[in-house]
C-alpha positions in Angstrom: -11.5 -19.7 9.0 -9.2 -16.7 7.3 -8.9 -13.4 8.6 -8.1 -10.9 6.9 -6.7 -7.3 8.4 -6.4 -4.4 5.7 -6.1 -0.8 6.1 -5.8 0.5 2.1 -7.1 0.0 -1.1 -3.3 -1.7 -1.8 -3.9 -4.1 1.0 -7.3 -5.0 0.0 -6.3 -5.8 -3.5 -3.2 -7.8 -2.5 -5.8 -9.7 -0.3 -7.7 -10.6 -2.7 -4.8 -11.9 -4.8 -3.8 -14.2 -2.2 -7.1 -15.3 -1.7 -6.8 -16.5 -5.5 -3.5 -17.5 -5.2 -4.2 -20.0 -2.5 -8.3 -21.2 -3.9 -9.1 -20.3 -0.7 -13.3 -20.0 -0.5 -15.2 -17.0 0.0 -17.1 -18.7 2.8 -13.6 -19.0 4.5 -12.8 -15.8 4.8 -13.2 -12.5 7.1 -12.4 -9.3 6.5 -11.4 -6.4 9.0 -10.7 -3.1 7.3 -9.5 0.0 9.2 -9.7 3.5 7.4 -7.4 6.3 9.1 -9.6 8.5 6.5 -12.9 7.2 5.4 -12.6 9.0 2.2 -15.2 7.9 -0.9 -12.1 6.3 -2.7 -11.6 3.5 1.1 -15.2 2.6 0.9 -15.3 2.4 -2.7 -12.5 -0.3 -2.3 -14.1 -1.7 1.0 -17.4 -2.1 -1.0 -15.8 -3.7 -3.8 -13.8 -6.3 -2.2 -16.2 -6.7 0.7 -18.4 -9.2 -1.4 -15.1 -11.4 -1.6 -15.8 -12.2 2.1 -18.1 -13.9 4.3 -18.2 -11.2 6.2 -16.6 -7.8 6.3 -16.4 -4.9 9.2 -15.2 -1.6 8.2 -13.8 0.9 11.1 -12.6 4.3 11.1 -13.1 5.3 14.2 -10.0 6.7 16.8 -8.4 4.5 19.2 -9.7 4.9 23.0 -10.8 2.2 25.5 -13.8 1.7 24.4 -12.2 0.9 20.9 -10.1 -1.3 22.3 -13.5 -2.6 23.9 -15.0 -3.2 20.4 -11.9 -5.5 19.0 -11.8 -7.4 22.3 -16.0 -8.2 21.8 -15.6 -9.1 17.8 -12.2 -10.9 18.5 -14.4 -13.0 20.7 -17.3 -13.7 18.6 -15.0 -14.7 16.0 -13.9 -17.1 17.7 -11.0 -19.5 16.0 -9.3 -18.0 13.5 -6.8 -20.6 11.4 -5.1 -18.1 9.5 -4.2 -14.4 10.4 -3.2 -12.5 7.2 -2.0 -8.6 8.1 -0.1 -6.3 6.5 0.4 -3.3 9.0 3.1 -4.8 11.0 3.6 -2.0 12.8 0.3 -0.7 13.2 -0.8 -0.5 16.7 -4.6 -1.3 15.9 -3.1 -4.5 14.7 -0.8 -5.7 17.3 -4.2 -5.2 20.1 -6.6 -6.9 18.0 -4.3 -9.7 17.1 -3.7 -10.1 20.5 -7.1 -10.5 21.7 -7.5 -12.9 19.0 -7.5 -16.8 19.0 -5.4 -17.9 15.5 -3.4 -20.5 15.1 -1.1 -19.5 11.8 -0.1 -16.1 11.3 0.9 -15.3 7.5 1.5 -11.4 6.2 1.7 -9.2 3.2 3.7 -6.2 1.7 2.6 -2.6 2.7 4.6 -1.4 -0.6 7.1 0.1 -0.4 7.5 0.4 3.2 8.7 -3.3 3.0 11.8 -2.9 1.0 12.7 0.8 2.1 15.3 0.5 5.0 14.3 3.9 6.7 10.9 2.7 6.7 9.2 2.6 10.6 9.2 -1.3 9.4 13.0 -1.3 10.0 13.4 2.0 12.2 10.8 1.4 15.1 10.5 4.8 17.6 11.1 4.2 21.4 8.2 4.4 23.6 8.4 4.9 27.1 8.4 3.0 30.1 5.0 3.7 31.2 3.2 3.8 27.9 4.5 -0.4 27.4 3.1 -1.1 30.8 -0.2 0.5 29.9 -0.3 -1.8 27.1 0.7 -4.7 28.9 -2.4 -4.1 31.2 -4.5 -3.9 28.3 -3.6 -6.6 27.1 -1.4 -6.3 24.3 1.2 -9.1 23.3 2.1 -8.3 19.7 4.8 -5.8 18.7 6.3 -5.4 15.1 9.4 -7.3 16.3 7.4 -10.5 17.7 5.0 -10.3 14.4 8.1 -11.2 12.2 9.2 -13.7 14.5 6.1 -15.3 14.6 5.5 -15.1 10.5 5.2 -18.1 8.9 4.4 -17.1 5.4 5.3 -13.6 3.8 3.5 -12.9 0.1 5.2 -9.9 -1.6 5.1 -8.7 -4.8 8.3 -7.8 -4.5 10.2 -10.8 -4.6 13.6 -9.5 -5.7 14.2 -7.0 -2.9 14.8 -8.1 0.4 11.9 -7.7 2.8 11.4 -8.0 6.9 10.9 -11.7 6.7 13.0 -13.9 4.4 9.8 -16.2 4.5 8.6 -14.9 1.4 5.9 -16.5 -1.5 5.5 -13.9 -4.7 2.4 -13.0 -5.6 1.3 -11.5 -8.9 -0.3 -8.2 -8.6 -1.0 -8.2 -11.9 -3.2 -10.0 -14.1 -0.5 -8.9 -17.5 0.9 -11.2 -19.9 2.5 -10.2 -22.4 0.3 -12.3 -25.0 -2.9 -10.7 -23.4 -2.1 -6.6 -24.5 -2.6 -5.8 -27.7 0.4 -5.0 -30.0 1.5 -1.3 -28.6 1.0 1.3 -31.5 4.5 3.4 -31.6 2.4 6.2 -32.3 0.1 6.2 -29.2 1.7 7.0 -26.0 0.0 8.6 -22.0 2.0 10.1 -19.6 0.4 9.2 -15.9 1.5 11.3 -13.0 0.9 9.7 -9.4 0.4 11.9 -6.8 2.1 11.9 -3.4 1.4 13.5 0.0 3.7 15.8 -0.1 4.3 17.4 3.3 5.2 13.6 4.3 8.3 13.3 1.4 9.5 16.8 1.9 12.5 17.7 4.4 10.9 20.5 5.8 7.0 22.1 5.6 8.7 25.6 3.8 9.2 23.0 1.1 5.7 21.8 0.7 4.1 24.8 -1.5 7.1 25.0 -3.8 7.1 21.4 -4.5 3.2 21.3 -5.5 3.9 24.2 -7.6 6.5 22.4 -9.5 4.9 19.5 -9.6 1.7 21.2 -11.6 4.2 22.9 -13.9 5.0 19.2 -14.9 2.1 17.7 -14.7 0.7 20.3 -17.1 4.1 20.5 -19.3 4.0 16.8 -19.8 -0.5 17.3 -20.5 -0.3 13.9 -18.2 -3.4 13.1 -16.1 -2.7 13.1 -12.4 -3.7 10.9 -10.6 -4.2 11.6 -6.4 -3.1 9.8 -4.0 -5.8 7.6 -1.9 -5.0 10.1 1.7 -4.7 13.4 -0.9 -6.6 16.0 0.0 -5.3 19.0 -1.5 -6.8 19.2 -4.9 -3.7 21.2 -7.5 -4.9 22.5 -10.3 -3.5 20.5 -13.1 -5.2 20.2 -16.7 -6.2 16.3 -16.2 -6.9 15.3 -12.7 -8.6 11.6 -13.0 -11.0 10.7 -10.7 -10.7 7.0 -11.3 -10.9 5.2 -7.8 -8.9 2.2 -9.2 -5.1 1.5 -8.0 -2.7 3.3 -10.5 -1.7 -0.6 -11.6 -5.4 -1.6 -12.7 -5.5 1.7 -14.7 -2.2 1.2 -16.4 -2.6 -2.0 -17.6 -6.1 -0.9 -19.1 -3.9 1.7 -21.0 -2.1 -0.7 -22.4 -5.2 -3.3 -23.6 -5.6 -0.1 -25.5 -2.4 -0.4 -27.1 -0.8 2.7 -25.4 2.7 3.1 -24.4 2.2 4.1 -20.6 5.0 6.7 -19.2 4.4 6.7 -15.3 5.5 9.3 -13.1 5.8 9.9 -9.2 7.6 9.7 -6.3 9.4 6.4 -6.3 5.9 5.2 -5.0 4.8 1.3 -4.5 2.7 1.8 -7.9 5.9 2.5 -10.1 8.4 -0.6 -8.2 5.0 -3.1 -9.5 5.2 -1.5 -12.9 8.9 -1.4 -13.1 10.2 -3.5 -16.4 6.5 -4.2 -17.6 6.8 -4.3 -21.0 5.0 -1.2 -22.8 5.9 1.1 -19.4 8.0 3.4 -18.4 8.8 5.0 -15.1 10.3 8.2 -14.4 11.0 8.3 -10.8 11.4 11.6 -9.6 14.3 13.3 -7.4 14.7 16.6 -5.6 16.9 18.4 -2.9 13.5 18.8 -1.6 12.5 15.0 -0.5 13.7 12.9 2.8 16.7 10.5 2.4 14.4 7.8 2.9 12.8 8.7 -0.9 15.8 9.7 -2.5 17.3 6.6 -1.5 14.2 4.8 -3.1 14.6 6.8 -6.1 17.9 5.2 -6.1 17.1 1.5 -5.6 13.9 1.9 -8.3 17.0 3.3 -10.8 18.6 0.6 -10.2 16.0 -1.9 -11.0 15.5 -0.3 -14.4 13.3 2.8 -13.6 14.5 6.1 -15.5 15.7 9.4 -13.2 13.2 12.7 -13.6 14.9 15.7 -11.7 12.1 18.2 -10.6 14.2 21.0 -9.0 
């Protein structure tokens, strides 16, 4: 039996791609899917994949003991697991369950951009203290993010070219694109996609939050582009187009361009633009400010240097 451990729409499709990938049976495979959020958009993706599986459990609520109760009774009527596939390597949630689990092959998956992005908590883990690792001793945790990539035997990323936390790596194709399977791009016919962030994550300091937003609708609304939020976006800015497509941003491209539009993608050096990056028919602008963290200026960098085009929103 597969198991399957997912926590965004991202991971679920990326799932599901392996599960192709690999002609691995439905009736093989489990599904557990954490939501931090339980937002419409999560269990429109949960719902949607969820028929995939044999069986499927969906979560959301906060971790206490009698949470960690839960994974310890459905670790156990699961029984044998053959193959772990996760993706959250650092995820706490993750490193309990896994550990009350009985697998014999552990495999993972990207995050995005997370797994390429050296100041990413994937590289730059935060010290915990004394006390708090021997509580999770006692409860019996036995999985960290450093024993997870030591213990990887198979790493699928869709970033194949960058390096990653494993150097066990297998592709996989996000996309289902071809260039023989979009129609012939009309010259004339051109959409401008703006994919939103959450901003008081990417911004060096919370006084920069409002400012950014506001510039960021003045864009969105100088380029007429359709903006489309982010899956954990709350804040609804008032921009001309705002789509309320539940797809991933990839899905809807590639629909623009069956329709023979020349796609112009915009955003914040996000996971969406590095799988779009030198697709023929789009283009991303990868956006750069005084305003963002190191950590995504220094992706804006690396996407630039894979082919990506600078946008300046100061």
């Amino acid at each position: 039996m597969n198991l399957f451990i997912c926590f965004t729409p991202l991971q679920l499709t990326l799932a599901k791609k392996i599960i192709e990938q690999n002609s691995i049976s439905k009736n093989e495979c489990y599904l557990f899917y954490y939501s931090y959020h339980d937002n419409l958009k999560e269990k429109h993706h949960f719902h949607r994949y969820s028929s995939d599986f044999d069986r499927s459990f969906y979560f959301n609520e906060r971790m206490s003991l009698l949470f960690l109760a839960k994974l310890y009774v459905l670790a156990k009527k699961l029984k044998k697991i053959d193959v772990l596939y996760l993706s959250s390597v650092d995820n706490g949630i993750v490193h309990f369950f896994m550990s009350y689990l009985n697998f014999d092959i552990l495999n993972t998956f990207d995050d995005g951009t997370a797994n390429i992005s050296k100041d990413s908590v994937f590289y730059i883990q935060p010290k915990k203290s004394f006390i708090k690792n021997i509580l999770h001793i006692l409860l019996g945790k036995r999985f960290d993010l450093k024993s997870i990539c030591k213990k990887t035997s198979q790493h699928y990323t869709i970033y194949p070219e960058f390096e990653n936390i494993t150097n066990k790596i297998t592709p996989l194709n996000l996309l289902n694109y071809t260039a023989n399977n979009i129609n012939e791009l009309d010259s004339k016919k051109s959409i401008n996609c703006f994919l939103g962030s959450i901003y008081h994550e990417i911004v060096t300091n919370s006084i920069h939050v409002n400012f950014l937003e506001y510039r960021v609708v003045e864009t969105v609304n100088s380029l007429d582009a359709i903006y489309f939020p982010h899956p954990r976006e709350t804040v609804g800015l008032n921009v001309g187009h705002f789509s309320s497509d539940k797809r991933i941003a990839e899905e809807i491209v590639v629909d623009y361009l069956q329709q023979g539009y020349h796609v112009n993608v915009y955003g914040f050096s996000s996971s969406a633009q590095f799988n779009l990056l030198n697709i023929p028919g789009v283009t991303c602008y990868v956006i750069d400010s005084i305003m963002l963290k190191d950590a995504f200026r220094k992706l804006h960098c690396l996407a630039v240097n894979k082919g990506a085009c600078a946008f300046y929103i100061d």
